[in-house]
C-alpha positions as CSV (number, residue, x, y, z in Angstrom):
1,X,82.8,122.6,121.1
2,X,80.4,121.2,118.1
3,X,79.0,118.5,118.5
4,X,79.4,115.2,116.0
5,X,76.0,114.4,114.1
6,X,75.5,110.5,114.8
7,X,76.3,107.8,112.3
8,X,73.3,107.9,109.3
9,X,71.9,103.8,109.0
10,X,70.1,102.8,105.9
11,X,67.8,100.2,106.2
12,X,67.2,97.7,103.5
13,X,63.5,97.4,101.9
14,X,63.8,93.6,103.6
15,X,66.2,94.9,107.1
16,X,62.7,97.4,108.1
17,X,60.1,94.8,107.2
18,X,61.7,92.2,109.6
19,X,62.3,94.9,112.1
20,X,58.3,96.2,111.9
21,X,57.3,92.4,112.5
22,X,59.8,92.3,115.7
23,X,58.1,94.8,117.0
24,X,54.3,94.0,115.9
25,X,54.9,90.3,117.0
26,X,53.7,89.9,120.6
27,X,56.1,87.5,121.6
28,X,59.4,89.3,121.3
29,X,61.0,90.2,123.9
30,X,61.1,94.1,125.2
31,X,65.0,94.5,124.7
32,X,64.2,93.2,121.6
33,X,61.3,95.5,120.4
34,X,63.5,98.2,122.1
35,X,66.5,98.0,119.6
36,X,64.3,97.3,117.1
37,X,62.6,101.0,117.4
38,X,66.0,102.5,118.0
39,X,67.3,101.1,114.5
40,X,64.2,102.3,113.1
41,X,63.9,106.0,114.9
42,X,67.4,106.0,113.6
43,X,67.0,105.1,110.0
44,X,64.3,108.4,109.8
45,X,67.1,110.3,110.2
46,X,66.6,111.2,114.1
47,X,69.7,112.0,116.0
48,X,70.8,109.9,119.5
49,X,69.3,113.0,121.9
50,X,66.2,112.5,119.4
51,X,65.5,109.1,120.1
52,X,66.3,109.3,124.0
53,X,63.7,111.9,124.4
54,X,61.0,109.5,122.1
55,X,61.9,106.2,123.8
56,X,62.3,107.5,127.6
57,X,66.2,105.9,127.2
58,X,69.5,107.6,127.7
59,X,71.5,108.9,124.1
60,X,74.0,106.8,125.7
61,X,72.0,103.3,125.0
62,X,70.8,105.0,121.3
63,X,74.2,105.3,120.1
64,X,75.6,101.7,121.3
65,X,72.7,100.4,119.3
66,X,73.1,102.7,116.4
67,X,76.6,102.1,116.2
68,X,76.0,98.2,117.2
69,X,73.6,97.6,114.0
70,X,76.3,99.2,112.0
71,X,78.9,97.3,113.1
72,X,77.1,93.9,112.3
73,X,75.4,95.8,109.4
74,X,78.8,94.2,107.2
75,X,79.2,90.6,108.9
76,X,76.0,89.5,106.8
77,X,74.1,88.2,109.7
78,X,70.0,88.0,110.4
79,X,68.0,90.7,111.8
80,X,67.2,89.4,115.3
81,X,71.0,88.3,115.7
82,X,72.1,92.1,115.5
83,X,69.4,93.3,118.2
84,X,70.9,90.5,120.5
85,X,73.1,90.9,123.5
86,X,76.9,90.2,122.7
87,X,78.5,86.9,124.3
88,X,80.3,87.8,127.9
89,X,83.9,86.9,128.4
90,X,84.5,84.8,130.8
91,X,83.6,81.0,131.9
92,X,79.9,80.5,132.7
93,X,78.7,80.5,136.2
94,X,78.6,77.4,138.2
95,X,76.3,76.5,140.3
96,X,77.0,74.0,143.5
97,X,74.2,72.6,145.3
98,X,73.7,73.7,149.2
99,X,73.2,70.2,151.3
100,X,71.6,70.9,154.5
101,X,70.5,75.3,154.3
């Protein structure tokens, strides 16, 4: 069975520099950095298997992000906002407090 090659991503000249100051900045946040150097491996043109092997992360999580950045590539929206976590369905967690434990 042949195997698909992954989606090819084009960065903007504007869409890398934000991206390279994510990930020279020392306050972001791993998962940040992370997806950051996904999006970037990707844009050199390496595959999923490629960036797995490079990052010590499964293909798996390489193609959700590729595919991810894509996705929010057309809604317009900032650079960090794309490497972000999407919103969970459901209501929020509630906590009660514990009176005598």
């Amino acid at each position: 069975m042949a195997q698909l090659a992954p989606k090819s991503l084009s960065l903007s000249e504007c869409e890398r520099l934000e991206l390279e100051k994510l990930l020279n900045r020392h306050s972001t946040p791993q998962q940040i950095a992370l997806r950051a150097k996904i999006i970037l491996l990707a844009e050199e043109g390496k595959n999923n298997r490629e960036i797995g092997r490079e990052l010590n992360i499964s293909r798996v999580m390489a193609r959700r992000w590729r595919d991810r950045w894509l996705e929010l590539s057309d809604r317009s929206l900032p650079v960090v906002e794309r490497l972000q976590d999407e919103e969970r369905s459901g209501t929020p967690t509630k906590f009660s407090k514990l009176i005598g434990i």
